[in-house]
C-alpha positions in Angstrom: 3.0 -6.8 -13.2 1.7 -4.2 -11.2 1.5 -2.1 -13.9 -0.3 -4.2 -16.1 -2.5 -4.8 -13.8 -3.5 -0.7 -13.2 -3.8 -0.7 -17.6 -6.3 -3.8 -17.4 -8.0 -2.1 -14.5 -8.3 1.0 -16.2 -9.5 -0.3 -19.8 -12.6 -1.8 -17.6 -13.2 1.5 -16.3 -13.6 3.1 -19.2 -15.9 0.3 -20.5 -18.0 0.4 -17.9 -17.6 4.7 -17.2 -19.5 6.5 -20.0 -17.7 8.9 -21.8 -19.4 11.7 -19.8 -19.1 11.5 -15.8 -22.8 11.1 -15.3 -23.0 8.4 -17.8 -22.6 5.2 -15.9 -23.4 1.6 -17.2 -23.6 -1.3 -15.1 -22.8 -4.6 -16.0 -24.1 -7.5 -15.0 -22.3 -9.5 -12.2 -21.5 -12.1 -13.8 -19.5 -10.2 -16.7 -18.2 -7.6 -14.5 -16.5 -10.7 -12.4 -15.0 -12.2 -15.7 -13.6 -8.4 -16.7 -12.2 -7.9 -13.4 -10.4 -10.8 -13.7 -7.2 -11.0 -16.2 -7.5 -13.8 -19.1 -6.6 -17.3 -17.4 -7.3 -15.9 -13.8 -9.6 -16.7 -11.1 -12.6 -14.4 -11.1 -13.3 -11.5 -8.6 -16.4 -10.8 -6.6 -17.1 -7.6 -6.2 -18.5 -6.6 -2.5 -18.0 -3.2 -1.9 -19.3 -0.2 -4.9 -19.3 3.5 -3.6 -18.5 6.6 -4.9 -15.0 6.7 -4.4 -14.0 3.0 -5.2 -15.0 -0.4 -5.6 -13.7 -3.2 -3.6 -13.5 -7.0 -4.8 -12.5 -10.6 -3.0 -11.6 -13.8 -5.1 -10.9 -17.2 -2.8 -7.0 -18.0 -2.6 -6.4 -21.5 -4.1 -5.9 -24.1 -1.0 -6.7 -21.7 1.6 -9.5 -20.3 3.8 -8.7 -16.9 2.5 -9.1 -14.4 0.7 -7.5 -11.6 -1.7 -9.1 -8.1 -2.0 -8.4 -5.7 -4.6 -9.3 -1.8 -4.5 -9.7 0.4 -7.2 -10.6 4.5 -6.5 -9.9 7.7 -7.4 -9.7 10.8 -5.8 -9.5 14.4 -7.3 -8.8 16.7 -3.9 -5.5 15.7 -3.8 -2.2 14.8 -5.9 -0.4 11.8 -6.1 2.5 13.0 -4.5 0.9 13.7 -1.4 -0.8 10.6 -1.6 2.2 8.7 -2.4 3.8 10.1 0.5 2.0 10.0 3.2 1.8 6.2 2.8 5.6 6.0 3.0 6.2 8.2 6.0 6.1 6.1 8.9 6.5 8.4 11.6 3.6 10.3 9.8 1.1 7.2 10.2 2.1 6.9 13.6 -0.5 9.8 14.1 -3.1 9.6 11.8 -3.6 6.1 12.1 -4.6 5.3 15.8 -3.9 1.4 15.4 -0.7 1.8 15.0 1.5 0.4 18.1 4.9 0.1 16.7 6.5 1.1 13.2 10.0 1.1 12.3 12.1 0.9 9.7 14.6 -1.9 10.9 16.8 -1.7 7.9 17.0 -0.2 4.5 18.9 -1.2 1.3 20.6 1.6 -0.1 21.2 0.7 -3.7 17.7 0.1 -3.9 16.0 2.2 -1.4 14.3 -1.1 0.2 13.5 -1.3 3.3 12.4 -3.7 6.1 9.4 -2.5 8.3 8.6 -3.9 12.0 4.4 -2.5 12.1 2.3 -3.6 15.1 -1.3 -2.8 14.8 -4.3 -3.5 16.9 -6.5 -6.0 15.9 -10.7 -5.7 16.9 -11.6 -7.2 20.9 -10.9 -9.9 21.8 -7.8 -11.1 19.5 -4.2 -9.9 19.8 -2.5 -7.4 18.1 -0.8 -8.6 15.4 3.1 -7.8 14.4 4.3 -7.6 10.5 7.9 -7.7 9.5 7.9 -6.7 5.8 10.2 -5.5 2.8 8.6 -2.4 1.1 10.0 -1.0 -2.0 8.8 1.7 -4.6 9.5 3.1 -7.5 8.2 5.9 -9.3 8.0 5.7 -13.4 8.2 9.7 -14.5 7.9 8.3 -18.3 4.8 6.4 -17.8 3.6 8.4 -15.2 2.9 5.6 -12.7 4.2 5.2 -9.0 4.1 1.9 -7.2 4.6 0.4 -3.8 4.9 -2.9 -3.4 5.5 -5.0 0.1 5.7 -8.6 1.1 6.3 -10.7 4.6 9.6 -11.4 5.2 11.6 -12.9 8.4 14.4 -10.6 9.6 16.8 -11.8 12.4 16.4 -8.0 14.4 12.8 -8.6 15.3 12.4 -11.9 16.7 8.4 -13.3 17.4 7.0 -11.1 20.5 4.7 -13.7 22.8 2.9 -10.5 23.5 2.0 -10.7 19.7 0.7 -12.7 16.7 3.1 -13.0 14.0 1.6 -12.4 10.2 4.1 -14.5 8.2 2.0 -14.4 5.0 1.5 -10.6 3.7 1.3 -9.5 0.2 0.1 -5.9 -0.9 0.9 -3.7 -4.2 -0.1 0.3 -4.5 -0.3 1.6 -8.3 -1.1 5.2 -8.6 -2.0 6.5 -11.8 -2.0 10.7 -11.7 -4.8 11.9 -14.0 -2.4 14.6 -15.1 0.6 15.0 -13.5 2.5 14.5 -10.0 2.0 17.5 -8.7 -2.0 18.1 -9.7 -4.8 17.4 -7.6 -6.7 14.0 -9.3 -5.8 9.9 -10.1 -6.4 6.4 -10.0 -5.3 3.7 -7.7 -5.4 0.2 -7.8 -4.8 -1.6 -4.3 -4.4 -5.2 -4.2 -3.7 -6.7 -0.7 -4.0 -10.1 1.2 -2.6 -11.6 4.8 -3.3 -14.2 7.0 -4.1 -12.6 10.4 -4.1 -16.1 11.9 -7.6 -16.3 13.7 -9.7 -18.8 14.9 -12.6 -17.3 13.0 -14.5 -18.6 10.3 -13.4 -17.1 6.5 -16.6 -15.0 6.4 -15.9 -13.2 9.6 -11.9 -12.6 8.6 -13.8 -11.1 5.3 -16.3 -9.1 6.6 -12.9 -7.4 9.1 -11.2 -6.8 6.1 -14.4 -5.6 3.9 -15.1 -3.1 6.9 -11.6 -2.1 7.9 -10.4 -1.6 4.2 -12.6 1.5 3.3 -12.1 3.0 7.0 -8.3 3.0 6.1 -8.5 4.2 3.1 -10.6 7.4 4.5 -8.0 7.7 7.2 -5.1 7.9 4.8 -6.8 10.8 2.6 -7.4 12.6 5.6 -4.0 12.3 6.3 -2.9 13.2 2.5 -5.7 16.2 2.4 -3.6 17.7 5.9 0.0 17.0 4.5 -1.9 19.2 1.3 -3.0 22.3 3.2 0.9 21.7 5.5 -1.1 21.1 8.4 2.4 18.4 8.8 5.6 18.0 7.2 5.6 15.1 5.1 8.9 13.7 3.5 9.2 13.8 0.3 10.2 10.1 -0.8 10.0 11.1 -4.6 12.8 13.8 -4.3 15.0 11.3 -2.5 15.9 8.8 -4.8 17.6 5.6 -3.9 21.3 5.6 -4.9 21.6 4.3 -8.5 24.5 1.8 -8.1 25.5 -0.4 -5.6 28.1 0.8 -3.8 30.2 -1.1 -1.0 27.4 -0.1 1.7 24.9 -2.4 0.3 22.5 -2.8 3.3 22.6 -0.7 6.5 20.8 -1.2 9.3 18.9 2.0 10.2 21.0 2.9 13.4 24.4 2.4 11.1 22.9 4.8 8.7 22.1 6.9 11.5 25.2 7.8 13.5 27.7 7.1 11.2 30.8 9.1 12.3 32.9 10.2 9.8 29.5 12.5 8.3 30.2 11.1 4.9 27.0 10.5 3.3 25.2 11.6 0.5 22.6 13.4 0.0 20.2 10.9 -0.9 21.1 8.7 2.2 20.5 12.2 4.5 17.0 11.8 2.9 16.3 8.3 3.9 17.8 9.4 7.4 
């Protein structure tokens, strides 16, 4: 779904991007909504056009919230390193200064799924918030498409922390779309993302954090991608280490089983995901 998704985004790019880069035609709101939006679906509002991307919001049905949807480009870096960066956790622990906690609390290893415990700092005066969600990726050599996909989920190692809000409702999907290939600088990406952070505050003030923070992270992480380019850092290379194809007796380890296992039997792959 993701996929399609990217393709419908993509066909009303080049509708609306000339066939020369300087050859831009806007259309008008109200069409631009409709286009946005798949047949059938609830139209977007667009809130957010600069250079780089544009960023829309459409009302979730019975709920005071919202779901945003990014789409960008960027041509000073490739989409491996891009790719990357947003699957190394230790990484994002220091480019990205709201971070307080990230771990991987367990990872499938038939599927390369894996369960991550992020705690991030929310603006004065709310609590920091605490996410327990299943991330898993895949990246389609044939179609030339990656995509990273995450969801909420309840896992019995990370119990609710009084210290913290639990997030129970989290949904995001990544589709990257090189412009050549893997491996050269240039693509697409199509971001689509909701939560409920669980505050008091009124829907347009819970927009306007997202509508704010969402470019702001998205600068941070190609910073981040732009360093791991020039090897400022050592990034790991998720694309290189691919989950194991079948399911063997080891379906699901927890990260410290995977870790210090003593008989120094594992694969290459799993020494990867280490």
């Amino acid at each position: 779904r993701s996929a399609q998704e990217m393709k419908h985004m993509e066909n009303i790019s080049s509708l609306v991007q000339g066939s020369s880069p300087g050859d831009y035609q806007r259309p008008d709101p109200k069409s631009e909504r409709e286009a946005v939006a798949a047949p059938g679906e609830q139209p977007w509002e667009m809130i957010m056009d600069k250079k780089h991307f544009k960023l829309w919001r459409r009302p979730i049905e019975g709920t005071h919230l919202y779901q945003y949807r990014v789409f960008g480009s960027y041509t000073d870096v490739t989409p491996r390193q891009f790719f990357n960066v947003q699957l190394d956790t230790e990484y994002r622990k220091k480019w990205d200064s709201l971070v307080i906690k990230l771990d991987v609390i367990e990872r499938d290893l038939a599927t390369g799924s894996e369960v991550i415990h992020w705690v991030t700092h929310f603006p004065y005066p709310m609590y920091s918030r605490d996410y327990v969600y299943v991330r898993r990726y895949s990246v389609d050599k044939e179609n030339n498409l990656m995509v990273l996909v995450s969801r909420a989920v309840e896992h019995p190692s990370v119990p609710e922390d009084p210290e913290y809000v639990r997030v129970r409702t989290y949904e995001s999907q990544m589709v990257i779309r090189p412009h050549k290939t893997f491996d050269e600088n240039g693509f697409d990406y199509l971001l689509t993302y909701s939560d409920n952070p669980q505050t008091v505050f009124p829907r347009y003030c819970v927009s306007w954090m997202v509508s704010s923070g969402m470019p702001d992270f998205l600068e941070k992480l190609h910073t981040a991608a732009l360093k791991a380019k020039k090897m400022e850092i050592e990034v790991r290379d998720y694309m290189s280490a691919k989950p194991i194809e079948s399911g063997g007796s080891e379906g699901k380890a927890s990260v410290a089983a995977a870790e210090h296992k003593s008989d120094g039997t594992r694969s290459p792959a799993q020494l990867e995901y280490a």
